[in-house]
DOKEVO-38347 format. One line per 2 residues: their letters; for each residue x negated, y negated, z negated of N, C-alpha, C. Coordinates in Angstrom, 3 decimals, decimal comma. Layout:
BEGIN
a = X/Y/Z/X/Y/Z/X/Y/Z ~ ... .
END
This chain:
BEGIN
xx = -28,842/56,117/-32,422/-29,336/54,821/-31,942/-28,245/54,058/-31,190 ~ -27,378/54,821/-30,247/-26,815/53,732/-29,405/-25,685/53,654/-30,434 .
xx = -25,133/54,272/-31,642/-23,518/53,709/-32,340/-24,630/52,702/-33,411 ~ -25,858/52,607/-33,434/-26,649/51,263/-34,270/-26,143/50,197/-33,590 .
xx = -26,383/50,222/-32,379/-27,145/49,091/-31,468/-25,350/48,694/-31,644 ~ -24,377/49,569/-30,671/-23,260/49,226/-30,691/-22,535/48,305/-31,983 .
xx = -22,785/49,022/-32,790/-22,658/47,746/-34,283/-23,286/46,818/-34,450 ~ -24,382/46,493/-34,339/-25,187/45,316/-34,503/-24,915/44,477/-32,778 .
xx = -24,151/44,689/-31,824/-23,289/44,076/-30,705/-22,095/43,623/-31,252 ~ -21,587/44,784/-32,111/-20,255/43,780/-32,328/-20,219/42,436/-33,112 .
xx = -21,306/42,592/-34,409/-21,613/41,590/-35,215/-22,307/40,293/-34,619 ~ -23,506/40,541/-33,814/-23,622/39,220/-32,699/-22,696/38,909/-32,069 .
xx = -21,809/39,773/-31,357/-21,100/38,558/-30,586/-19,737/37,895/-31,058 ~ -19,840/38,612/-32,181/-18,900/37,669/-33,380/-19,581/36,043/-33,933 .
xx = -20,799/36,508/-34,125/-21,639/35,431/-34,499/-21,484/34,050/-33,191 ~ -21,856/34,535/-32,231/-22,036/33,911/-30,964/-20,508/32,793/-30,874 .
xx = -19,368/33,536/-30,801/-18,363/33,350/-30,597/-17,867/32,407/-31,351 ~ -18,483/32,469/-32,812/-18,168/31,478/-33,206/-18,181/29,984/-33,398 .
xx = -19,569/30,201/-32,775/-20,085/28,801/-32,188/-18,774/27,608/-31,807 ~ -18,883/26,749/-32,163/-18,140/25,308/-31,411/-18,373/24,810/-30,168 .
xx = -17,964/25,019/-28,914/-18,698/24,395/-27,830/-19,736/23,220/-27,670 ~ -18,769/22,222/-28,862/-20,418/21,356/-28,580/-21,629/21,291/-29,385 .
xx = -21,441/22,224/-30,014/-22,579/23,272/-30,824/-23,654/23,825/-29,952 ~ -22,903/24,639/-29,117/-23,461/25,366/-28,196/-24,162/24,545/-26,921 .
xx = -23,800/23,910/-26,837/-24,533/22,531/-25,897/-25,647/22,067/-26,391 ~ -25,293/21,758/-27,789/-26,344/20,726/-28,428/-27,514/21,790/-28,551 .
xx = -27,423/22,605/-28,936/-28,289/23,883/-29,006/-28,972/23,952/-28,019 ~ -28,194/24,311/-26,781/-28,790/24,984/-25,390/-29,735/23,914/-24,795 .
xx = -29,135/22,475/-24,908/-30,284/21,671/-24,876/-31,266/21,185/-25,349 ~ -31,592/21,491/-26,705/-32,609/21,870/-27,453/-33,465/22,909/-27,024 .
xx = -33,056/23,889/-26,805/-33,636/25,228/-26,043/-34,069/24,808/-24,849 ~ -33,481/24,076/-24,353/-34,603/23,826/-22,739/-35,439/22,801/-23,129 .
xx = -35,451/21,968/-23,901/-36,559/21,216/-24,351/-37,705/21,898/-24,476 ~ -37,620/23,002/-25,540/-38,881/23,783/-26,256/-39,360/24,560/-24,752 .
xx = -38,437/25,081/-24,040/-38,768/26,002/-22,971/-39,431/25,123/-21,880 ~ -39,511/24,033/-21,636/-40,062/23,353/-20,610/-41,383/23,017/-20,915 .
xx = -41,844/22,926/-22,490/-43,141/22,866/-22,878/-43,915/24,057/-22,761 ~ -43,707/24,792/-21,959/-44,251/26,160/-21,880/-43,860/26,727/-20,174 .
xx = -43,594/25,907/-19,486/-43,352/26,212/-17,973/-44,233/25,319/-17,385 ~ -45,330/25,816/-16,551/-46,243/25,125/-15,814/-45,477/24,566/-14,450 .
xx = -46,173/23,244/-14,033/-46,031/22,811/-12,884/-45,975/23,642/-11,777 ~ -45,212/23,754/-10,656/-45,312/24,956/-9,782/-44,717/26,650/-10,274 .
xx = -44,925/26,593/-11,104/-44,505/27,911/-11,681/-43,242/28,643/-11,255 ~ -43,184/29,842/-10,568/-41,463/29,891/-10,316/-40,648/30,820/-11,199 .
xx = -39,397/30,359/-11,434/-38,700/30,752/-12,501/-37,525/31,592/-12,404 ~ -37,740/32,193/-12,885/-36,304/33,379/-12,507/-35,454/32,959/-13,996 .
xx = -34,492/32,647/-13,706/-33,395/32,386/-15,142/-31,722/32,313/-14,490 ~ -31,587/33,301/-15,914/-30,108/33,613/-15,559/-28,826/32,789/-15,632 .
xx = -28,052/32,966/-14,915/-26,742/31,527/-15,041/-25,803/31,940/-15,868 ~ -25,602/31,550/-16,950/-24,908/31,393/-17,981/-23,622/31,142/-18,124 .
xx = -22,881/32,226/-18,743/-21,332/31,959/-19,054/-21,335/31,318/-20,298 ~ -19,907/31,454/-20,460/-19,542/30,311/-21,110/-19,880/30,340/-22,690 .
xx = -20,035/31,285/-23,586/-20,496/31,413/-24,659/-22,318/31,802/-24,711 ~ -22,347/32,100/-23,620/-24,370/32,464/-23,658/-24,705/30,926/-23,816 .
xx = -26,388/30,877/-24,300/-27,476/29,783/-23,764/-26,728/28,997/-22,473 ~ -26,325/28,089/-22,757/-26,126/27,178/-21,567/-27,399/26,857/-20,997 .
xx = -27,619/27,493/-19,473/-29,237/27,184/-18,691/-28,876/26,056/-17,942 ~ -27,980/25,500/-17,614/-27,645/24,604/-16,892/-28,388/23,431/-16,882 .
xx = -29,044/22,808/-18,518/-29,337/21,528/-18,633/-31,085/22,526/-17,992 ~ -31,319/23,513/-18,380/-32,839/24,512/-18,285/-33,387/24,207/-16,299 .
xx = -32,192/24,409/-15,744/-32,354/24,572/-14,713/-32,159/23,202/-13,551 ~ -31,549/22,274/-14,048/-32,081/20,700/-14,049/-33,093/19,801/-14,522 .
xx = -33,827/20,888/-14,952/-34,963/20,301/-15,924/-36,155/21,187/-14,513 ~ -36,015/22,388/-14,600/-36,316/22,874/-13,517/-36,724/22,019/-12,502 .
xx = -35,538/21,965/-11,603/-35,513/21,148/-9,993/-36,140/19,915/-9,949 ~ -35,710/19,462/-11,735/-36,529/17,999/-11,452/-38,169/17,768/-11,788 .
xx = -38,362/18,738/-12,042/-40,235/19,413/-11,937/-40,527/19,634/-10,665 ~ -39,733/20,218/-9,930/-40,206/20,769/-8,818/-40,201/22,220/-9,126 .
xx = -40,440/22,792/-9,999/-40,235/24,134/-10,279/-39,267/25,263/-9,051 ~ -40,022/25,995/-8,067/-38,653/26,919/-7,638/-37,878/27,845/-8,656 .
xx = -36,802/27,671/-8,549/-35,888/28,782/-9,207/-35,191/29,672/-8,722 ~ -35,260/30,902/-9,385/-34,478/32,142/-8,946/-33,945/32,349/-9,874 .
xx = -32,248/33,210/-9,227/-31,509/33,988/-10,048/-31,151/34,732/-9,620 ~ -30,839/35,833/-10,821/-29,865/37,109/-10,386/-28,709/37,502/-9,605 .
xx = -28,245/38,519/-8,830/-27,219/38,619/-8,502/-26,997/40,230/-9,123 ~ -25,799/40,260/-9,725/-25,645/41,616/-10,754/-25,031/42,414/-9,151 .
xx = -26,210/43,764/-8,864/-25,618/44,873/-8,100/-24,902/46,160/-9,066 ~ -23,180/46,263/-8,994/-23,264/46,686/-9,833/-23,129/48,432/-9,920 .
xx = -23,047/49,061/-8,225/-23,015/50,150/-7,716/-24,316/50,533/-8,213 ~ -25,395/50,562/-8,463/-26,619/50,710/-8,635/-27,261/50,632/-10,067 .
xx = -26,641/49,320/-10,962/-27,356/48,869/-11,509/-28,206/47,852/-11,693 ~ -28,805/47,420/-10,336/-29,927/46,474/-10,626/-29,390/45,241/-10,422 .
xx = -30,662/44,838/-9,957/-30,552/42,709/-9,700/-31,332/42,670/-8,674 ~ -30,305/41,595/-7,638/-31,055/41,186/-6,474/-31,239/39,969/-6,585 .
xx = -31,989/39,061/-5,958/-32,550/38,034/-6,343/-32,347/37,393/-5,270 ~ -31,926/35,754/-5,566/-32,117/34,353/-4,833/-32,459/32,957/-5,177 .
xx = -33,200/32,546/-4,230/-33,537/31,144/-4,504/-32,292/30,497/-4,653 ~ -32,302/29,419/-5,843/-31,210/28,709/-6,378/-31,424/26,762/-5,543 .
xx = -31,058/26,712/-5,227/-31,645/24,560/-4,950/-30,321/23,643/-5,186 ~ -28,976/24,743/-5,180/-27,670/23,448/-5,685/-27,268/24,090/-6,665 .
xx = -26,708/23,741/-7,549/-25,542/24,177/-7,967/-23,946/24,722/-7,751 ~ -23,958/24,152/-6,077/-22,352/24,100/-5,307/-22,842/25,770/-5,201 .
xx = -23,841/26,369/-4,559/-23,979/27,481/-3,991/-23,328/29,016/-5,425 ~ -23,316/28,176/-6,510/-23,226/29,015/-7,692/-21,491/29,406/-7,487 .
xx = -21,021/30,540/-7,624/-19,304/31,006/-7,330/-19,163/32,359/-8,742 ~ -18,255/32,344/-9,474/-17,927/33,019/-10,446/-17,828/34,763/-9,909 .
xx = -18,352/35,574/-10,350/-18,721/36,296/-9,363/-18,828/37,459/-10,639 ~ -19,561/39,018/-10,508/-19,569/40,036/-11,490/-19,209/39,579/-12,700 .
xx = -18,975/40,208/-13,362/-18,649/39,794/-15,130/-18,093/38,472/-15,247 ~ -17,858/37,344/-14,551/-17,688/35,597/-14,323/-19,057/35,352/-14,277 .
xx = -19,761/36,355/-14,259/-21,251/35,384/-14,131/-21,576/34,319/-12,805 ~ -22,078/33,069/-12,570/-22,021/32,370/-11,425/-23,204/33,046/-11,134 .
xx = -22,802/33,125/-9,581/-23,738/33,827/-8,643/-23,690/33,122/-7,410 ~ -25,124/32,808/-6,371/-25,056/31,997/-5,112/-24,110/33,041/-4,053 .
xx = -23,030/33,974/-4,050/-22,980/34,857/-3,207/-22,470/33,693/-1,943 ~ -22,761/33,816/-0,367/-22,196/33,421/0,325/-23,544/32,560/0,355 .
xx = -24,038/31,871/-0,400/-25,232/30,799/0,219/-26,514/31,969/-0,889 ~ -26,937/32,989/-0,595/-28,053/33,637/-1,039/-29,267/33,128/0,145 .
xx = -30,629/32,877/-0,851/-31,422/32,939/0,034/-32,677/33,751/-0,616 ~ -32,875/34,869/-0,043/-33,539/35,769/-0,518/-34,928/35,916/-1,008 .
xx = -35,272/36,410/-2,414/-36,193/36,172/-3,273/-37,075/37,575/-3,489 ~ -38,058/37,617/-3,954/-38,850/38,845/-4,108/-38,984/38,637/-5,329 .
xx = -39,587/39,824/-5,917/-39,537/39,757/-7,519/-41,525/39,679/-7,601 ~ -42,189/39,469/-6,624/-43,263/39,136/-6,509/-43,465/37,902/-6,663 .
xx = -42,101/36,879/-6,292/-42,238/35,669/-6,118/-42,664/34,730/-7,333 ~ -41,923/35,566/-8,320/-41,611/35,021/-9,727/-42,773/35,113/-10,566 .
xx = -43,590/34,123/-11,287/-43,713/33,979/-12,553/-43,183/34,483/-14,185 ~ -42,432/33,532/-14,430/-41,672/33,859/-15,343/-39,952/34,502/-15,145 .
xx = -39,998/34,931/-16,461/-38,606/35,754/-15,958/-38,354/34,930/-17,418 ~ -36,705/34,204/-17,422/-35,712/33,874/-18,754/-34,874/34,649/-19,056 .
xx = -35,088/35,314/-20,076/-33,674/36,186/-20,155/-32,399/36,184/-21,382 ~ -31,247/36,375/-20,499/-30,657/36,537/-22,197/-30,497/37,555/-23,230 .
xx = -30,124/36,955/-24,320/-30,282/38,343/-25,147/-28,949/37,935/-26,369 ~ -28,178/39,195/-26,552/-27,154/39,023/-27,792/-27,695/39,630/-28,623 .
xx = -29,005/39,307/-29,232/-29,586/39,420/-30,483/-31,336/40,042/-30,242 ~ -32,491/39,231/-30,909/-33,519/39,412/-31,143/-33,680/39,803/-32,346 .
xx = -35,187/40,442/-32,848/-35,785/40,065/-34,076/-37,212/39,413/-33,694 ~ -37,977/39,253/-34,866/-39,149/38,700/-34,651/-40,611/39,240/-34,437 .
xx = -40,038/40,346/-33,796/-40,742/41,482/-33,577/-41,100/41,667/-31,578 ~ -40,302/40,409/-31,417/-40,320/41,162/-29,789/-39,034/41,437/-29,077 .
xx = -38,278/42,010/-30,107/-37,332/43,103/-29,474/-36,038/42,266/-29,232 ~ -35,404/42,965/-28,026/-34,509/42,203/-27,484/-33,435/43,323/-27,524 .
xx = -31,761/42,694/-27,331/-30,831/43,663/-27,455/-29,645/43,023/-26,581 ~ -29,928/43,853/-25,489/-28,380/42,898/-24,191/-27,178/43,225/-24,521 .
xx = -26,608/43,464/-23,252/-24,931/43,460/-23,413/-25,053/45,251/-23,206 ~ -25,558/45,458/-22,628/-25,431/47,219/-22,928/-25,759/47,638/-21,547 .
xx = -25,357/47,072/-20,095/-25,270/48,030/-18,865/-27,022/48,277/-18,986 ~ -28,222/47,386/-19,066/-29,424/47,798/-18,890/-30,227/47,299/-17,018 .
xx = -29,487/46,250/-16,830/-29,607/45,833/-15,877/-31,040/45,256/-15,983 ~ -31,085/44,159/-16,691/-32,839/43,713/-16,651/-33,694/44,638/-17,447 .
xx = -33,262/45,508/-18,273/-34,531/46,481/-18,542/-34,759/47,244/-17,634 ~ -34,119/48,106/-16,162/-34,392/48,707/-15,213/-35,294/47,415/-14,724 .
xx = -34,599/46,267/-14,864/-35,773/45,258/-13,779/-36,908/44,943/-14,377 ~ -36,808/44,579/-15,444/-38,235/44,502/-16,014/-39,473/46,083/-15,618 .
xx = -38,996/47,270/-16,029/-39,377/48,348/-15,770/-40,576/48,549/-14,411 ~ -39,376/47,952/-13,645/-39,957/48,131/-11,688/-41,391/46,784/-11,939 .
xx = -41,008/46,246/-12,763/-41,742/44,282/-12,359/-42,368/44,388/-13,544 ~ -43,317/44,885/-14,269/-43,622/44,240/-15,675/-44,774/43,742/-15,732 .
xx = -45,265/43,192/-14,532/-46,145/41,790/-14,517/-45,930/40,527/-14,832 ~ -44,161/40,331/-14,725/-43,676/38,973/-14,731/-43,906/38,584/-17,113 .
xx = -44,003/36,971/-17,227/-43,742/37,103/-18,385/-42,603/36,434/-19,026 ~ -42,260/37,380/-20,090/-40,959/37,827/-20,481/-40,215/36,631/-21,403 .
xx = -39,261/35,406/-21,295/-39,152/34,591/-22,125/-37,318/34,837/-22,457 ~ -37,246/35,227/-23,611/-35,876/35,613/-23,972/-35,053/34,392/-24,720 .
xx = -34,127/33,789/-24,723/-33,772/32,997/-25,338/-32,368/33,060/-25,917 ~ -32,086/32,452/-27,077/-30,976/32,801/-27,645/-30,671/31,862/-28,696 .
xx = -29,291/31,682/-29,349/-29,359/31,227/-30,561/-30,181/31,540/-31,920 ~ -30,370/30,943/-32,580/-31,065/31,086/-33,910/-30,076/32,398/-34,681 .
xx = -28,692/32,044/-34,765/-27,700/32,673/-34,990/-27,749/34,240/-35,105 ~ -28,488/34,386/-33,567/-28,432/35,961/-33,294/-29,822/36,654/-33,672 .
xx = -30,348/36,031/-34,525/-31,249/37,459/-35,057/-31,182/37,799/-35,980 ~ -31,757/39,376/-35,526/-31,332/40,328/-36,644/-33,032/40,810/-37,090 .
xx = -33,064/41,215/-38,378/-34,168/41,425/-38,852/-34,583/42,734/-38,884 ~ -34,102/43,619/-38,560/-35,182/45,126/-37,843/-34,036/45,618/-36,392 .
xx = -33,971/45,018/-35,401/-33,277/45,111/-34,394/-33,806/46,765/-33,655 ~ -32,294/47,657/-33,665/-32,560/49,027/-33,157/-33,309/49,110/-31,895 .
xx = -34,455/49,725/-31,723/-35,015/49,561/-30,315/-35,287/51,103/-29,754 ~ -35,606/51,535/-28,631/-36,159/52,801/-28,175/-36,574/52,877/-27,542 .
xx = -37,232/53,538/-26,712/-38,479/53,643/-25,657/-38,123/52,476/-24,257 ~ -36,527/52,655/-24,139/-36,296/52,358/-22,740/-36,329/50,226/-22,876 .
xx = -36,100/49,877/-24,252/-36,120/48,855/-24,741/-37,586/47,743/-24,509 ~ -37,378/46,913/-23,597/-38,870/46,182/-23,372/-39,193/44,947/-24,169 .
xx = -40,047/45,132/-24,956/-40,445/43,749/-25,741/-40,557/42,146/-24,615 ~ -40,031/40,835/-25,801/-40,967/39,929/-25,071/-41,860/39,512/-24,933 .
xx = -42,655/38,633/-24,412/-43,737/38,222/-24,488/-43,604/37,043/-25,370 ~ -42,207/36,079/-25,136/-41,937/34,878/-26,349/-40,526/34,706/-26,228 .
xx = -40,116/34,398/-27,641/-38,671/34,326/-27,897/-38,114/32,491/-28,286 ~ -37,712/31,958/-27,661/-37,112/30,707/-27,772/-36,037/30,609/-28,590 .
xx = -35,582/29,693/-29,560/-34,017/29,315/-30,140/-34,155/27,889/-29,664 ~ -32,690/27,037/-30,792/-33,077/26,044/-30,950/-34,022/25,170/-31,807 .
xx = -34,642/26,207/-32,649/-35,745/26,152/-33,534/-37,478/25,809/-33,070 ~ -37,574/26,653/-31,782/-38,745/26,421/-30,628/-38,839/27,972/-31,066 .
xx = -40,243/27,977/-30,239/-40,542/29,125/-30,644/-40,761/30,209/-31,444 ~ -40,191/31,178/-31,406/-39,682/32,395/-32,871/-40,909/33,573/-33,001 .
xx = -40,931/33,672/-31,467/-42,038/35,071/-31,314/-42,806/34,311/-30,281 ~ -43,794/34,807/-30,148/-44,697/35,478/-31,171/-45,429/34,446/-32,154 .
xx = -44,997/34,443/-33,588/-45,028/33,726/-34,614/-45,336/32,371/-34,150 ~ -44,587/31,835/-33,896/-43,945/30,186/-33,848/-45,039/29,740/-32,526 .
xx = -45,629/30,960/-31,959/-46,454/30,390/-30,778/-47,626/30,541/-30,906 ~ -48,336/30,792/-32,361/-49,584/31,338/-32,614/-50,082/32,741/-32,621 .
xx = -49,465/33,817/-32,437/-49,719/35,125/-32,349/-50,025/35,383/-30,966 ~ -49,938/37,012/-30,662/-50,528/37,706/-29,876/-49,347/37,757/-28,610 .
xx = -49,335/37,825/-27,366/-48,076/37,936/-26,531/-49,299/37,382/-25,470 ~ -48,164/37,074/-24,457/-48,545/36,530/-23,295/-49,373/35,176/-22,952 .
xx = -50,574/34,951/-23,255/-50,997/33,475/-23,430/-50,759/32,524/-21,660 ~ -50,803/33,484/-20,592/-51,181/32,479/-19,482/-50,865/31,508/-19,103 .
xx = -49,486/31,028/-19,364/-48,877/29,426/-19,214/-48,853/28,521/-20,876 ~ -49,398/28,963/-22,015/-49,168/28,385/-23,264/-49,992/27,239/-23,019 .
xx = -49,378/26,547/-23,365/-50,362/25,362/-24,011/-51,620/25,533/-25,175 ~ -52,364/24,913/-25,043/-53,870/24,512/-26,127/-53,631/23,688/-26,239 .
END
């Protein structure tokens, strides 16, 4: 399983990579379009800050603030493994930080994972099954694990799915999968998953 997964990593993030930057823009803002039709008023949002080839959340998380929406993000602990959490309200507070990921370190203001609603996550490759496939350390599947009340919205390029994606026990389904297409899982928004913030 893990020399699967490891191959089907190298082939996404070949895929990914190849992207054109303003590809990847035009995309990512498409993706917060579809994703904002599915975030309730008040709702608070945990979504991750994006390097430079992931989902750009940037336009996601201005779309955010200007709802009113609170937002949280990660801070990668990496002695441990996990994710500690902070309320996000500027952008200045964001500093290139674990992996280059931007992180508030220095202006953190501390978040509970009770706090959150929804959780956004990224993923270097879905199928349409649920299944999600990260970068490998296993950081938000330990967090999901501890928290799996929150519901699960994975987002990614169209690009990166794969059609029977390797999964195993420790592997947590989503509840709905976003591209720039709209919604992928659970079947274009009509299937079975998480209904409590969907629209009727």
């Amino acid at each position: 399983m893990r020399e699967q997964k490891e191959s089907v990593r190298k082939i996404l993030r070949q895929k990914k990579e190849a992207m054109l930057p303003e590809e990847r823009l035009s995309k990512s803002q498409r993706i917060c379009r579809h994703l904002m039709n599915v975030i309730s008023d008040g709702e608070t949002v945990m979504v991750f800050t994006s390097k430079e080839k992931e989902v750009n959340t940037r336009p996601l998380i201005m779309a955010l603030f200007g709802q009113g929406n609170p937002v949280v993000v990660p801070i990668i602990v990496k002695e441990d493994y996990s994710l500690r959490l902070s309320y996000l309200r500027d952008f200045s507070a964001l500093v290139p930080s674990t992996f280059g990921v931007p992180e508030p370190i220095g202006s953190e203001i501390p978040a509970a994972a009770d706090d959150i609603d929804t959780i956004i996550l990224p993923m270097l490759g879905f199928d349409r099954k649920g299944g999600r496939i990260g970068y490998g350390a296993g950081y938000y599947d330990r967090f999901l694990s501890k928290n799996p009340g929150l519901r699960k919205i994975g987002i990614a390029f169209a690009c990166q799915e794969v059609d029977n994606l390797p999964v195993d026990e420790n592997d947590i389904r989503m509840d709905a999968i976003i591209t720039e297409d709209g919604m992928v899982y659970p079947d274009g928004g009509t299937g079975s998953g998480d209904q409590r913030h969907r629209d009727t």
